[in-house]
N, C-alpha and C positions, 0 to 999 in steps of 0.2 A: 491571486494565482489559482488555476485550476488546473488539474491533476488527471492522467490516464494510467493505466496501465498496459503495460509493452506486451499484449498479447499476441505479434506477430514473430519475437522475442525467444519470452520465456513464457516457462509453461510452471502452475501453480499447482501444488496438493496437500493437502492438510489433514490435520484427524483432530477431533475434535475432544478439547483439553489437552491436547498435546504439541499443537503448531503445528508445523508443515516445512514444506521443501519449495524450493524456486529453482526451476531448472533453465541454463541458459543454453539452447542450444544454439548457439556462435559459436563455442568453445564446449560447452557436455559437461559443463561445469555447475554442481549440486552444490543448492545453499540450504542449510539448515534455519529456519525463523522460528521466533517466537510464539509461543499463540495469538498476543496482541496483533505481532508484526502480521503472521499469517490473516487474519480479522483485517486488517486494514488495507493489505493487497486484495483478498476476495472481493471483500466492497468496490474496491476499483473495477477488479474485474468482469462482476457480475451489472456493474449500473456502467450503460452504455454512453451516456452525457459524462462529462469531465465534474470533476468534486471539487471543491474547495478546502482546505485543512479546519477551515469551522464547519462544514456538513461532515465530514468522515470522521470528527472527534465527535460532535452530535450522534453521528449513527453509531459509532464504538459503546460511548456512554447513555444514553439512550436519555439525555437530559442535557440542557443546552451546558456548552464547558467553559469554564474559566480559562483563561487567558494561557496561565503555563499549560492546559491540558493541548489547547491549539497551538502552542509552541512545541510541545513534544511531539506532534503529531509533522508537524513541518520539519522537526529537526530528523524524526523516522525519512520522510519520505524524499527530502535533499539527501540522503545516505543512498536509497535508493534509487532517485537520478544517478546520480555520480554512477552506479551500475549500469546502468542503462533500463532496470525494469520499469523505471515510472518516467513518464513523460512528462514535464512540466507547459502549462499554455499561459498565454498571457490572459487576463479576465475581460 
C-alpha cells in the first residue's frame, strides 16, 4: 500500500521538538500531533510520489526498520485515513 497526504484537505504545521497541528478545513477543526506523528505527515507532504509504510519508517529512522517499527507506522497512518488526512492507494 502507498500512502498520500490530503493536501487539498488539511493543512500541516509543526515546530520543531515539539510536534505540530493538522488543521481540517471541512470542519476548522485543530489536531494536536505528536512530534513523531507531525515527522511522518511532513514526509508525505513534502515527497510528491506516494510512500510506502517501509520507506516513511525508513525515512523516520534513517536505518532500514524491523518489522514492529513498519507496523507502527501503518497502525499511525490507518488512524489517519480514518480522518481523512492520509490517503491510502493501492501498490
Amino acid at each position: 500500500m502507498k500512502y498520500t497526504f490530503n493536501a487539498a484537505r488539511f493543512g500541516l504545521r509543526g515546530w520543531e521538538g515539539q510536534g505540530g497541528v493538522l488543521y481540517d478545513e471541512a470542519d476548522s477543526t485543530l489536531y494536536e500531533v505528536s512530534e513523531s506523528a507531525f515527522l511522518l505527515l511532513n514526509s508525505l507532504w513534502i515527497q510528491a510520489d506516494p510512500q510506502s509504510a517501509m520507506e516513511l519508517a525508513r525515512n523516520l529512522l534513517g536505518e532500514p526498520p524491523e518489522r514492529v517499527d513498519v507496523e507502527l507506522v501503518e497502525a499511525v497512518l490507518n488512524d489517519f485515513r480514518k480522518m481523512g488526512a492520509v490517503t491510502c492507494l493501492s501498490a
